[in-house]
VOLUM-944475 format. One record per residue (C-alpha): x, y, z negated. Coordinates in steps of 0.02 Angstrom, whole numbers. Layout:
<atom><east>X</east><north>Y</north><up>Z</up></atom>
...
***
This chain:
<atom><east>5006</east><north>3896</north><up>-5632</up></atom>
<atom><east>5078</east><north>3858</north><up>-5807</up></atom>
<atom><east>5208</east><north>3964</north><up>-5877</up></atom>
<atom><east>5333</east><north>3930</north><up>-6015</up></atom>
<atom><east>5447</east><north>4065</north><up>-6086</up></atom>
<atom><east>5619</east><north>4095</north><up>-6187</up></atom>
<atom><east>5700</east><north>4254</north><up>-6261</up></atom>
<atom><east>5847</east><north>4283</north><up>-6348</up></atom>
<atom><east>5880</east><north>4429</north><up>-6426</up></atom>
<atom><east>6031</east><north>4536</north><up>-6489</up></atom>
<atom><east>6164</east><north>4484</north><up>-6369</up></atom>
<atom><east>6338</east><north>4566</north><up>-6360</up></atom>
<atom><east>6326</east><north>4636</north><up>-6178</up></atom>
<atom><east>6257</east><north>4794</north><up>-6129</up></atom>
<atom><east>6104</east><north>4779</north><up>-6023</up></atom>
<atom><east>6169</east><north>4874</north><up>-5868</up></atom>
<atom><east>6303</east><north>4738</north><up>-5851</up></atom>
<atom><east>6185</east><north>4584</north><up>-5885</up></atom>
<atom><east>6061</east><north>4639</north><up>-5754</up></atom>
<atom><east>6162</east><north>4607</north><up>-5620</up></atom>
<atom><east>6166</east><north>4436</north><up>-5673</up></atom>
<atom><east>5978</east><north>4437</north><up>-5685</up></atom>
<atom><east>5960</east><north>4520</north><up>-5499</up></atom>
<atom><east>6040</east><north>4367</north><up>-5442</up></atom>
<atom><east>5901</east><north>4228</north><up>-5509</up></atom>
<atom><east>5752</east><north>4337</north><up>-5465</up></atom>
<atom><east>5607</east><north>4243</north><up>-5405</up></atom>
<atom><east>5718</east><north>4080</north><up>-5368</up></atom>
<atom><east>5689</east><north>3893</north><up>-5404</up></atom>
<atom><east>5761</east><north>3813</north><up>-5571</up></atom>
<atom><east>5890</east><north>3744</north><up>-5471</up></atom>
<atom><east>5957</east><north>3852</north><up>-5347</up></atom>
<atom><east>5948</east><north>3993</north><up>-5513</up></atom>
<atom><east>6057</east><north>3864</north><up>-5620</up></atom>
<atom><east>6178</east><north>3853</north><up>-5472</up></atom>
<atom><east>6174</east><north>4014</north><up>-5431</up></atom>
<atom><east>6209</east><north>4081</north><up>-5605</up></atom>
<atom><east>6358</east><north>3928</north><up>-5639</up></atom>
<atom><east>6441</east><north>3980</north><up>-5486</up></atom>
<atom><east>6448</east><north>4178</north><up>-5529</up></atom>
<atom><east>6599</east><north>4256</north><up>-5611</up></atom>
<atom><east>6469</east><north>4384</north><up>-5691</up></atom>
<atom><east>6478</east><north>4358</north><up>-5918</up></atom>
<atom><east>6321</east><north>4383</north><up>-5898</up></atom>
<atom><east>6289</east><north>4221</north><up>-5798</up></atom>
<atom><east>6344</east><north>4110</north><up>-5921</up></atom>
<atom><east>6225</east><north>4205</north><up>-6056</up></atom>
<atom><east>6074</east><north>4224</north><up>-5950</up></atom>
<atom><east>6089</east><north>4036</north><up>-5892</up></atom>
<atom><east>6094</east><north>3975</north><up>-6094</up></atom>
<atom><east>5904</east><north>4074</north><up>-6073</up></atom>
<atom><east>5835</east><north>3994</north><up>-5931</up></atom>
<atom><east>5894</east><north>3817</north><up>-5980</up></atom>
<atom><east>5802</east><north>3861</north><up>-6148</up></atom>
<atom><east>5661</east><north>3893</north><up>-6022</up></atom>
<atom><east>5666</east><north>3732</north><up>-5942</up></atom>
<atom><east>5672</east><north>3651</north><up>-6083</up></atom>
<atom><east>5507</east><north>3726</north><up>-6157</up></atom>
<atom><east>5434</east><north>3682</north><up>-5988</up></atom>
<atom><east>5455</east><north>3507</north><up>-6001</up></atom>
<atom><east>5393</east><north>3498</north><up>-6177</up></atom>
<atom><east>5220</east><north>3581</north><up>-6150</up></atom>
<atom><east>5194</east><north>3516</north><up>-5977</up></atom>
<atom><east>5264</east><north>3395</north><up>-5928</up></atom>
<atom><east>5341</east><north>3467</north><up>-5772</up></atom>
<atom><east>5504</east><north>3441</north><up>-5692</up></atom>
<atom><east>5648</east><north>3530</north><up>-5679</up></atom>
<atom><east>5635</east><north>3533</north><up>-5471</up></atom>
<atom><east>5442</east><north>3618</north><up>-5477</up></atom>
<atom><east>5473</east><north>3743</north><up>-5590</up></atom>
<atom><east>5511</east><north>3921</north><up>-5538</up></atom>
<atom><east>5595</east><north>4097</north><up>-5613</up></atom>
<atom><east>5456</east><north>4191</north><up>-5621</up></atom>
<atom><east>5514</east><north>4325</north><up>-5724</up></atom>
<atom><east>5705</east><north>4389</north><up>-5762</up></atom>
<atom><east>5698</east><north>4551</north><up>-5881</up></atom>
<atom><east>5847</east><north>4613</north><up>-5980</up></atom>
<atom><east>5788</east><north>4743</north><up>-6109</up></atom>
<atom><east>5898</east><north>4848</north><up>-6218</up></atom>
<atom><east>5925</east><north>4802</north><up>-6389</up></atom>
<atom><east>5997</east><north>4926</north><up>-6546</up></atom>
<atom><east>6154</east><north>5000</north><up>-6519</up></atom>
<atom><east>6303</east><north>4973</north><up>-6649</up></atom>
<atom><east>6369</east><north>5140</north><up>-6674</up></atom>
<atom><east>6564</east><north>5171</north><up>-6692</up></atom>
<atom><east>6689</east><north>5277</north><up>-6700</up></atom>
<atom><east>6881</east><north>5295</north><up>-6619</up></atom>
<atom><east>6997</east><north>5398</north><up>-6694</up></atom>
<atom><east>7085</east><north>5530</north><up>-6581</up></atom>
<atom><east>7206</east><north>5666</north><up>-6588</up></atom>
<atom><east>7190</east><north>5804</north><up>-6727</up></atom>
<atom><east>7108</east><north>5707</north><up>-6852</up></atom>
<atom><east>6932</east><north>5701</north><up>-6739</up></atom>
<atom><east>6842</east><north>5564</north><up>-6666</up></atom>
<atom><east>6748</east><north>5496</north><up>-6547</up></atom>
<atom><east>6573</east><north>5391</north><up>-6528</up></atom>
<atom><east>6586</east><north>5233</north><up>-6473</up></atom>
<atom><east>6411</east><north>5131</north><up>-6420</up></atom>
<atom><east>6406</east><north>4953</north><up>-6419</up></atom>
<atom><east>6250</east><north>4916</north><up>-6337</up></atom>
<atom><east>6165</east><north>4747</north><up>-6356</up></atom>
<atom><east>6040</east><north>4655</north><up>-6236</up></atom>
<atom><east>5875</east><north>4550</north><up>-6258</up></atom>
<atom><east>5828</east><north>4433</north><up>-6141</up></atom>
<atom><east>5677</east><north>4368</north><up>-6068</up></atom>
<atom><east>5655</east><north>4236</north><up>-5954</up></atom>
<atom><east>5491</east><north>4162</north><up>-5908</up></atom>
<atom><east>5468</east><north>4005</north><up>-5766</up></atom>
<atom><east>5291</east><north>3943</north><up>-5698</up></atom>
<atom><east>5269</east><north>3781</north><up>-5604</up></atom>
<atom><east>5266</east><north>3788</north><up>-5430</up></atom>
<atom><east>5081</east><north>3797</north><up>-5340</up></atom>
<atom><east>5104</east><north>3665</north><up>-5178</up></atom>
***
């Protein structure tokens, strides 16, 4: 088994909400993952799926392998820093606000037949 493997780091969505996205692709082909993950009305999906065609696409390069053998091997969405904010409020006081960011990592292997 080869594998091939593509992160991208410091996205805008907080991990919680783009694992849900990631549950969905776990341990699926290439294709039925790509489908899967064009088809879902998740914001995640659409980010996650820029990942694993980044995947592919390393795939192909090293080995030679096509887009039909390869398998998601490995979905993980770790958390990234967190922008720190502040909303005002009544009284002159405020509030934190936490905008979390997201790193993804997806790695796919070729198929043993």
């Amino acid at each position: 088994m080869q594998f091939a493997k593509a992160i991208t780091k410091y996205v805008r969505i907080s991990p919680r909400k783009a694992r849900y996205a990631a549950d969905l692709i776990r341990g699926l082909s290439v294709e039925k993952a790509t489908l899967q993950l064009l088809y879902s009305k998740l914001r995640g999906g659409t980010l996650i799926k820029k990942t694993l065609d980044s995947a592919v696409a390393n795939a192909e390069t090293l080995f030679d392998a096509r887009r039909d053998q390869l398998k998601v091997h490995e979905v993980r969405v770790d958390p990234g820093p967190i922008l720190r904010r502040a909303k005002a409020r009544s009284k002159g006081s405020s509030v934190p606000v936490n905008k979390r960011t997201s790193h993804f990592t997806i790695i796919v292997s070729t198929e043993a037949k």
